[in-house]
BATI-92416 format. One record per residue (C-alpha): y, x, z; residue in one letter. Coordinates in nm, 4 decimals, padded with zeros to 6 digits. Each point is the difference from the previous one (the first is absolute). Layout:
! BATI-92416
{site {Y X Z} 'a'}
...
END
This chain:
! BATI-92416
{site {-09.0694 -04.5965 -00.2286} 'x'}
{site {00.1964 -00.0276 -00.2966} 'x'}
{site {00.3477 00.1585 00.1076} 'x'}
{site {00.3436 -00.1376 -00.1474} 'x'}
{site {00.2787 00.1758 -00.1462} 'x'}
{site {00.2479 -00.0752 00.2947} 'x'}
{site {-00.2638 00.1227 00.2399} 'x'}
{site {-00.0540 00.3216 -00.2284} 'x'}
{site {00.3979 00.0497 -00.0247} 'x'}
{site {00.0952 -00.0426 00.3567} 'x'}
{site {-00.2530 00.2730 00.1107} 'x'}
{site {00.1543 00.2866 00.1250} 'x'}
{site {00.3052 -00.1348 -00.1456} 'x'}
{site {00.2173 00.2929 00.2056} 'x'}
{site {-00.2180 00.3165 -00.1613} 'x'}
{site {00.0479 -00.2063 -00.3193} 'x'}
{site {00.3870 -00.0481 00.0133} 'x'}
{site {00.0893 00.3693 00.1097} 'x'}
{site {-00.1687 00.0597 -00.2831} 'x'}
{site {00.1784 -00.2019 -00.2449} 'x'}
{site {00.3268 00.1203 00.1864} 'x'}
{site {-00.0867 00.3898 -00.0308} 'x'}
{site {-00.1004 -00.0471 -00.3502} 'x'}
{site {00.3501 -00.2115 -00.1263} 'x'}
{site {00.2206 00.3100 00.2085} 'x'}
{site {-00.2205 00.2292 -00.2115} 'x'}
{site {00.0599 -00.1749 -00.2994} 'x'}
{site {00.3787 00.0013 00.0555} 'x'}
{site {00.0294 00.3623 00.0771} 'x'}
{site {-00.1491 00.0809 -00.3080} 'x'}
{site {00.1690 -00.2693 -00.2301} 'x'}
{site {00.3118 00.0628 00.1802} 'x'}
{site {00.3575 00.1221 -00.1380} 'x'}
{site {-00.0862 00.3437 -00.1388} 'x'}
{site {00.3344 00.1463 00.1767} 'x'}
{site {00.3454 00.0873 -00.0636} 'x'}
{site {00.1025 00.1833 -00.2991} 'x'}
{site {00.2534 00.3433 00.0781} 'x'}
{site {00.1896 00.2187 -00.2852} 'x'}
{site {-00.0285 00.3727 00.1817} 'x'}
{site {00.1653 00.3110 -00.1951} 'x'}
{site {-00.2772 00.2549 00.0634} 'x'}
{site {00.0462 00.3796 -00.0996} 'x'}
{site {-00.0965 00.0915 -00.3528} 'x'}
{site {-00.2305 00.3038 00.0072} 'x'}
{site {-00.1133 00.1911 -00.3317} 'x'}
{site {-00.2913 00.2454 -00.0063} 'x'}
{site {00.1190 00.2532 -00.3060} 'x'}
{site {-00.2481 00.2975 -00.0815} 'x'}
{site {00.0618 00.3698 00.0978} 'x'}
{site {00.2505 00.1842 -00.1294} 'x'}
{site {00.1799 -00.2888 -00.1197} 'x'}
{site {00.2800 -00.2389 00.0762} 'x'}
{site {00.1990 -00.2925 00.0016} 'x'}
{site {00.3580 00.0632 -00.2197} 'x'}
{site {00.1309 -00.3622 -00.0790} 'x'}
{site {00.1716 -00.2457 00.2785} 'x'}
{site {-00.2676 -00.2306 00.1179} 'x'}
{site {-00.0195 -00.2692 00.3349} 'x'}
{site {-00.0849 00.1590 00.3112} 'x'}
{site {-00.1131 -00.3885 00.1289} 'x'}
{site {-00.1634 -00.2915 -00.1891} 'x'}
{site {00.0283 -00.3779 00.1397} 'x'}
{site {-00.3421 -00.1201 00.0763} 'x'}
{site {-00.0707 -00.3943 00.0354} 'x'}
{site {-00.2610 -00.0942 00.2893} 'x'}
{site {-00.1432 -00.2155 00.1133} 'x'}
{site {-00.2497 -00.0070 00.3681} 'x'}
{site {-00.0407 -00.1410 00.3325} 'x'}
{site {00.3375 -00.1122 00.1865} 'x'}
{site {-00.0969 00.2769 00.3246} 'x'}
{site {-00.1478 00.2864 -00.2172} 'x'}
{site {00.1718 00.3247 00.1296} 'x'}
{site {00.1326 00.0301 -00.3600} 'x'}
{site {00.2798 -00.2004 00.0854} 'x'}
{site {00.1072 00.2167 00.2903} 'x'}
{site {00.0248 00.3463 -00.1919} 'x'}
{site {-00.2894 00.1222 00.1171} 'x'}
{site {-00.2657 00.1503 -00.3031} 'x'}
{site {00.2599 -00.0330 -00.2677} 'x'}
{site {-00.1877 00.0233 -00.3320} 'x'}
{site {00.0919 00.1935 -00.3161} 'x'}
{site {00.0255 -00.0474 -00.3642} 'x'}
{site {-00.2062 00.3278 -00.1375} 'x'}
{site {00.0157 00.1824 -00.3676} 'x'}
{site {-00.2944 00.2195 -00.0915} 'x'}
{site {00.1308 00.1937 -00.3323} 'x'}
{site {-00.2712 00.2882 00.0901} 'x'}
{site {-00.1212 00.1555 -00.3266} 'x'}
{site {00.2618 -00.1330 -00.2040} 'x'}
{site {00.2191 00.2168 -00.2281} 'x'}
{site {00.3966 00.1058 -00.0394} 'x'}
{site {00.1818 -00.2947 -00.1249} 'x'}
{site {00.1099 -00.3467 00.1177} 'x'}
{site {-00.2972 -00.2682 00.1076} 'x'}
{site {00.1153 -00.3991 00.0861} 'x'}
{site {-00.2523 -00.1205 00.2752} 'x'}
{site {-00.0126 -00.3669 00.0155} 'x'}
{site {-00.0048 -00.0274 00.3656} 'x'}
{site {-00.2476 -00.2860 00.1234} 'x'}
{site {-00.1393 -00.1167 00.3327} 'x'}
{site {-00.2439 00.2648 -00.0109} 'x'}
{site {00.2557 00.3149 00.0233} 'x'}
{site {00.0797 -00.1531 00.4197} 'x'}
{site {-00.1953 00.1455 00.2139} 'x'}
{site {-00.0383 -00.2122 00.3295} 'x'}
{site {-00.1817 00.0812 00.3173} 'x'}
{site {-00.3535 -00.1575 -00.0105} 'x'}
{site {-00.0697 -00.3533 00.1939} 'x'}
{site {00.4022 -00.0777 00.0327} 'x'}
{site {-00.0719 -00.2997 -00.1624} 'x'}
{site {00.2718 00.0702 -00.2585} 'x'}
{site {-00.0786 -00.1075 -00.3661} 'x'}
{site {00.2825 00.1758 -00.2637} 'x'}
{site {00.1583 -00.2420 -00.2303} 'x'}
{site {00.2695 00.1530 -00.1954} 'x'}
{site {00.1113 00.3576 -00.0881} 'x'}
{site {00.4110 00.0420 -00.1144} 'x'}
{site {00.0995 00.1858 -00.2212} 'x'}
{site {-00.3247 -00.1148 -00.2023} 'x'}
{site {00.0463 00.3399 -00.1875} 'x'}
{site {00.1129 00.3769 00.1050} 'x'}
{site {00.0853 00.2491 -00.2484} 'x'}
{site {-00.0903 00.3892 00.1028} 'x'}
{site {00.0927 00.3061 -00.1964} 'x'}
{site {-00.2429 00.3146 00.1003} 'x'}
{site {00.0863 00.3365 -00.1169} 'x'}
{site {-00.1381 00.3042 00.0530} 'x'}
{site {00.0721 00.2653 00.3291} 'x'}
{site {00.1309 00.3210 -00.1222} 'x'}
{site {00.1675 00.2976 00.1489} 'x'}
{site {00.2932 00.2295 -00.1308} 'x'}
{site {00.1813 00.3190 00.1069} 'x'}
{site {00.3706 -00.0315 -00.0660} 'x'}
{site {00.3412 00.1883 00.0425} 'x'}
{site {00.2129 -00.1223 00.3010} 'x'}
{site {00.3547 -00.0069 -00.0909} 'x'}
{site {00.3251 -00.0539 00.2205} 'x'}
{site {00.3022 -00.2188 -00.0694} 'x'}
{site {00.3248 00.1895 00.1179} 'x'}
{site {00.3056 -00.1917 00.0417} 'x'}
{site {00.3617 00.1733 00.0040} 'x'}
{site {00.0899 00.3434 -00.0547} 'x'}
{site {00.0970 00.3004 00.1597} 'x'}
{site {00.3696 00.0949 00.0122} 'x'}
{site {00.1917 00.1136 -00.2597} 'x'}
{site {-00.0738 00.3862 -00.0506} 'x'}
{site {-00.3332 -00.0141 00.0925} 'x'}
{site {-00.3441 -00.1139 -00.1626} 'x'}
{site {-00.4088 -00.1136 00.0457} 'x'}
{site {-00.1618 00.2804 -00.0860} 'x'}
{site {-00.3379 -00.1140 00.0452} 'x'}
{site {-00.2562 -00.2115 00.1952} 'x'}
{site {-00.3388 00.0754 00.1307} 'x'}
{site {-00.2174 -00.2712 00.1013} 'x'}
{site {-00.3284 00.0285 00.2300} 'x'}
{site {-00.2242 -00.1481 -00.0964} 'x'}
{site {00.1375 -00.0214 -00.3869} 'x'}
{site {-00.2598 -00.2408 -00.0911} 'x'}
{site {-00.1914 -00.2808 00.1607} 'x'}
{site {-00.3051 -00.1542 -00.0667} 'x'}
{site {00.0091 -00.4064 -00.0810} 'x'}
{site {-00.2240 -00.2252 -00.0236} 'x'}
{site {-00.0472 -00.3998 -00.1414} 'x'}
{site {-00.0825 -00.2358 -00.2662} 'x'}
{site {-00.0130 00.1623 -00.3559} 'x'}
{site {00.3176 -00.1481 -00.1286} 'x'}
{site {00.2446 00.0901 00.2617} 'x'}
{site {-00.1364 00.3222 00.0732} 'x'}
{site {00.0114 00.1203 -00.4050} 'x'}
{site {00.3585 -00.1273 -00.0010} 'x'}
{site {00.1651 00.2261 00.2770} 'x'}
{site {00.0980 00.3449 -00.1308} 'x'}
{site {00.1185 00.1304 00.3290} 'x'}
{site {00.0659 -00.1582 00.3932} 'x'}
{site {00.3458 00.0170 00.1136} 'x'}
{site {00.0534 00.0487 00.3889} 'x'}
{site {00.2786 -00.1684 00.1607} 'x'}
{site {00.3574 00.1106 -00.0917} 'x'}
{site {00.1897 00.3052 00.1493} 'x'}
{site {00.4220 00.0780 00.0093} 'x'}
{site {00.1609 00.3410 -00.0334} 'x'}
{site {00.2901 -00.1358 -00.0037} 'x'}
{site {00.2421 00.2763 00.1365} 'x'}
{site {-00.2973 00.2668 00.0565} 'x'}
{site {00.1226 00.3607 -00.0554} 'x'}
{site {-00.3197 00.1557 00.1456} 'x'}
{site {-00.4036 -00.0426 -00.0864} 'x'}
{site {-00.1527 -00.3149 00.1698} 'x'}
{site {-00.3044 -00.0603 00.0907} 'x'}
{site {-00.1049 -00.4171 00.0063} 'x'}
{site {-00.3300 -00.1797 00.1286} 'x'}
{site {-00.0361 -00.3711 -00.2336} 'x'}
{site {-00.2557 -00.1992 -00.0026} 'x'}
{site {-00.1203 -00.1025 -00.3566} 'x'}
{site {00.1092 -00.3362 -00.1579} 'x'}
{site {-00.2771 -00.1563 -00.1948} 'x'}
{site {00.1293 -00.3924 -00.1124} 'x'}
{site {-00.3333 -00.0657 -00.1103} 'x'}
{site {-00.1955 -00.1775 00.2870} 'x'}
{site {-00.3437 00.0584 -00.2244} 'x'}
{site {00.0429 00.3605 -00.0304} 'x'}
{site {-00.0993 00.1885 00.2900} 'x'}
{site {00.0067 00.4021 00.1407} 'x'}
{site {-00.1653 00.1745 00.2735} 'x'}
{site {00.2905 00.2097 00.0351} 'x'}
{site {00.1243 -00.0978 00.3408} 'x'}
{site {00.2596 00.3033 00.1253} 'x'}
{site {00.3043 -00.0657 -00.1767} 'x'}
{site {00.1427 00.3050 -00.2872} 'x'}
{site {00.2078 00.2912 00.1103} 'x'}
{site {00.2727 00.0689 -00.2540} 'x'}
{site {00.1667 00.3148 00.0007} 'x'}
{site {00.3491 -00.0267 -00.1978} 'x'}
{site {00.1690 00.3114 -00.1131} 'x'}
{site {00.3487 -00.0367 00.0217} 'x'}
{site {00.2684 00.2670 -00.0168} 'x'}
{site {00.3086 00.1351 -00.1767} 'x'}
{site {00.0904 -00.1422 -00.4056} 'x'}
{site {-00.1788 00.2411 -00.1818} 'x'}
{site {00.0918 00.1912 -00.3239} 'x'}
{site {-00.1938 00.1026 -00.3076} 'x'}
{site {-00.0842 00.4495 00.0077} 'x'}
{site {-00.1855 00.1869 -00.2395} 'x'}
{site {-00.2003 00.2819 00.1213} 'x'}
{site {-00.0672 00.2972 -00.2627} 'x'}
{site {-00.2564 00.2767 -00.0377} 'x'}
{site {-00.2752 -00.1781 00.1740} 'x'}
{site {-00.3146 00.2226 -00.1140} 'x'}
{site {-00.3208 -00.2604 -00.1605} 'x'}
{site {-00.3068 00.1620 -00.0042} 'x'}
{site {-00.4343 -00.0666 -00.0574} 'x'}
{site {-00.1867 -00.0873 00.2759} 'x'}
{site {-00.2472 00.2485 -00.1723} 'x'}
{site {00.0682 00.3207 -00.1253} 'x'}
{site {-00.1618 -00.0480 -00.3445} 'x'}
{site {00.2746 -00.2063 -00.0893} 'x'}
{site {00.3773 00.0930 -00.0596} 'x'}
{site {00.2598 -00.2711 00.0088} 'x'}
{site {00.3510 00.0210 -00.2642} 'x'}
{site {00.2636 00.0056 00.1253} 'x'}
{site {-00.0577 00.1076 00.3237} 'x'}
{site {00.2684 -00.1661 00.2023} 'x'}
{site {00.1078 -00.3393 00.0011} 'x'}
{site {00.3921 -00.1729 00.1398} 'x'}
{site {-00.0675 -00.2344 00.2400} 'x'}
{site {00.2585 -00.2939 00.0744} 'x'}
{site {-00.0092 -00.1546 00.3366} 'x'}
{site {00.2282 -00.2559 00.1626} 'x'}
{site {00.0950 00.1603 00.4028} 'x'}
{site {00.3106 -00.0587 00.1888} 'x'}
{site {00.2256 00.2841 -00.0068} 'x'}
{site {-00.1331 00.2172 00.2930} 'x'}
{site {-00.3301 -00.0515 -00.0991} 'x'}
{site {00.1002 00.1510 -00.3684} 'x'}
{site {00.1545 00.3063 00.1377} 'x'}
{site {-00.3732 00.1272 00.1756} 'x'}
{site {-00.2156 -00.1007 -00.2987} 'x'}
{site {-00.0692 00.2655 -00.2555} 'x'}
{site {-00.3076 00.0736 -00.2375} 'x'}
{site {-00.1749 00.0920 00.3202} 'x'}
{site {00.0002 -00.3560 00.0919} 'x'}
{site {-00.2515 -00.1152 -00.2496} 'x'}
{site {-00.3036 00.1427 -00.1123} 'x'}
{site {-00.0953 -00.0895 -00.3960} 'x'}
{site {-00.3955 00.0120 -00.1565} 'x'}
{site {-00.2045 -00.0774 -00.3109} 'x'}
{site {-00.3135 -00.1856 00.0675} 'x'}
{site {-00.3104 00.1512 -00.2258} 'x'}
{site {-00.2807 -00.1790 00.1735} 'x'}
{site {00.0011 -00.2529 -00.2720} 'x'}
{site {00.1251 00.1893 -00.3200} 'x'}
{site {-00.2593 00.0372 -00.3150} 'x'}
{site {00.0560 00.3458 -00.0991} 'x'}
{site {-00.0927 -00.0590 -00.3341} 'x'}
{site {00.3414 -00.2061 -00.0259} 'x'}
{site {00.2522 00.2676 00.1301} 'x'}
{site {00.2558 00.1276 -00.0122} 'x'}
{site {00.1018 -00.3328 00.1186} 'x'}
{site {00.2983 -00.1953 00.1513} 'x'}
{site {-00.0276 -00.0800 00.3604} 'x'}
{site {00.2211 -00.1588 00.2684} 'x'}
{site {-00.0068 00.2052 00.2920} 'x'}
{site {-00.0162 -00.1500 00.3743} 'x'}
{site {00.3107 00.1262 00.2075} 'x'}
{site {-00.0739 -00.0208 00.3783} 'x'}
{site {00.3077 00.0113 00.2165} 'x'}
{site {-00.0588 00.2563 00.3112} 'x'}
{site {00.2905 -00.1840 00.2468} 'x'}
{site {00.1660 -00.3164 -00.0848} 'x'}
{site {00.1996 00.0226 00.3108} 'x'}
{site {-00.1170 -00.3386 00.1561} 'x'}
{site {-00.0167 -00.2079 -00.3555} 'x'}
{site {00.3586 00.1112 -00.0463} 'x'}
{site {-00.1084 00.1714 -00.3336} 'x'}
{site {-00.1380 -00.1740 -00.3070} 'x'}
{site {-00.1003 00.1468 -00.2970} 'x'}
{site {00.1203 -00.2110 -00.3187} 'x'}
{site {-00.1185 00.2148 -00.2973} 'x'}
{site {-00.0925 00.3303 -00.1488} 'x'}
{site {00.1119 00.2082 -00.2995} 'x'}
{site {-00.2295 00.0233 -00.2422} 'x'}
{site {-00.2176 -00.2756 00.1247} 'x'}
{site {-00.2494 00.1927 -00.1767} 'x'}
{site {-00.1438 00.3366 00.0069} 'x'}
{site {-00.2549 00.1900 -00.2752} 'x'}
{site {-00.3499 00.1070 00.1419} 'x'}
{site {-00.1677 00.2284 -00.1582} 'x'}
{site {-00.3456 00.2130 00.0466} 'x'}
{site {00.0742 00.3634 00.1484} 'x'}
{site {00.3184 00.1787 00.0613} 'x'}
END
């Protein structure tokens, strides 16, 4: 029997509307609002290749526009994403990266589509790592008394080794350490400072601070020592004249114990060309006792001495 359309739509009519019903909720999940949109600043993280670095001032976050579904657990802090440079491979010198969607990096199935990137551009200046050896030097403020003087200063370790980016580190000639006073010191000090390096790119392993040892004692004067006998390290030689005047700087009881027996004067040969002597020749003057850095030598008379082959 020829069935009619009412008949064939009224059949099951329950099966046939919870079908209807699921399909329209599908529909409307799916065609739904695709969620709320949410400006984050994420961190800004650069990948820069070994033995390099960064040397120019750059953001340390970005502002990143997105947009996903109103309970993800983005909005709630938890798997914060992060705007990523990859400058592996590339060489000394500044590189703009246009950033785009594609630098954030966001957990997998969040549901969280990247819109926008700001800045839209990031500038980055790479320059080589190098390291240097350089002198450590102290800043001394004030003076000692009147009627007495710095007579030296010893520093250990008298060098340090830096490291950093190319530029800064070829620019520093020496690393200063934090300043010292001997203001009213009469007496040799001893200090323990820590060294002072403004640069926050240039870096040192050193991590004890620097003993300094300053000299300090009585105003010295300026002596001259005579008859100081020069002579060859090697017999095959002879040296004219054969003693030199020494002056040295001492404080007065320091003058009245230093003779010619004090100092011991010599002619290097190692490196003369006999074929060019007799030849002039400054000797090297080594001073035995210099009675705790009290005693400086300041020059010698002749400066020069004639070496010669045989006696």
């Amino acid at each position: 029997m020829k069935r009619t359309f009412r008949e064939y739509a009224l059949e099951n009519w329950s099966l046939k509307a919870t079908a209807t019903f699921l399909a329209l909720v599908l529909w409307l999940f799916v065609r739904g609002e695709p969620g709320p949109e949410r400006v984050l600043a994420v961190p800004l993280e650069v990948h820069v290749p070994h033995q390099m670095e960064i040397v120019n001032e750059r953001p340390t976050t970005v502002e990143v526009t997105m947009r996903g579904a109103p309970f993800s657990n983005m909005w709630f802090g938890k798997l914060l994403p992060s705007c990523v440079i990859d400058l592996e491979g590339v060489a000394e010198g500044e590189h703009t990266v246009a950033l785009t969607p594609e630098h954030v990096k966001v957990s997998k199935g969040s549901g969280i589509r990247v819109l926008q990137v700001s800045p839209a551009r990031v500038s980055i200046i790479l320059e080589k790592t190098i390291s240097r050896e350089v002198p450590v030097v102290v800043p001394v403020l004030e003076s000692p008394p009147e009627g007495f003087e710095v007579y030296g200063k010893t520093l250990n370790p008298p060098t340090v080794l830096i490291s950093g980016p190319r530029s800064r580190v070829d620019s520093l000639n020496d690393i200063p350490t934090e300043p010292i006073s001997i203001g009213g010191q009469t007496q040799s000090v001893r200090y323990f400072v820590n060294l002072n390096i403004a640069d926050r790119l240039v870096r040192t392993p050193a991590r004890k601070p620097v003993q300094v040892d300053i000299a300090i004692g009585p105003r010295r004067r300026t002596h001259t020592v005579n008859h100081v006998p020069v002579a060859a390290d090697n017999k095959a030689f002879s040296v004219t004249p054969g003693h030199l005047s020494i002056q040295i700087l001492a404080p007065p009881e320091v003058i009245d114990k230093t003779g010619a027996s004090n100092f011991r004067a010599s002619v290097r040969t190692g490196a003369l060309d006999p074929s060019k002597l007799p030849g002039r020749v400054k000797p090297a003057v080594q001073v035995l006792d210099d009675f705790g850095g009290a005693l400086a030598i300041k020059g010698i008379t002749p400066p020069e001495v004639t070496v010669k082959r045989g006696k």
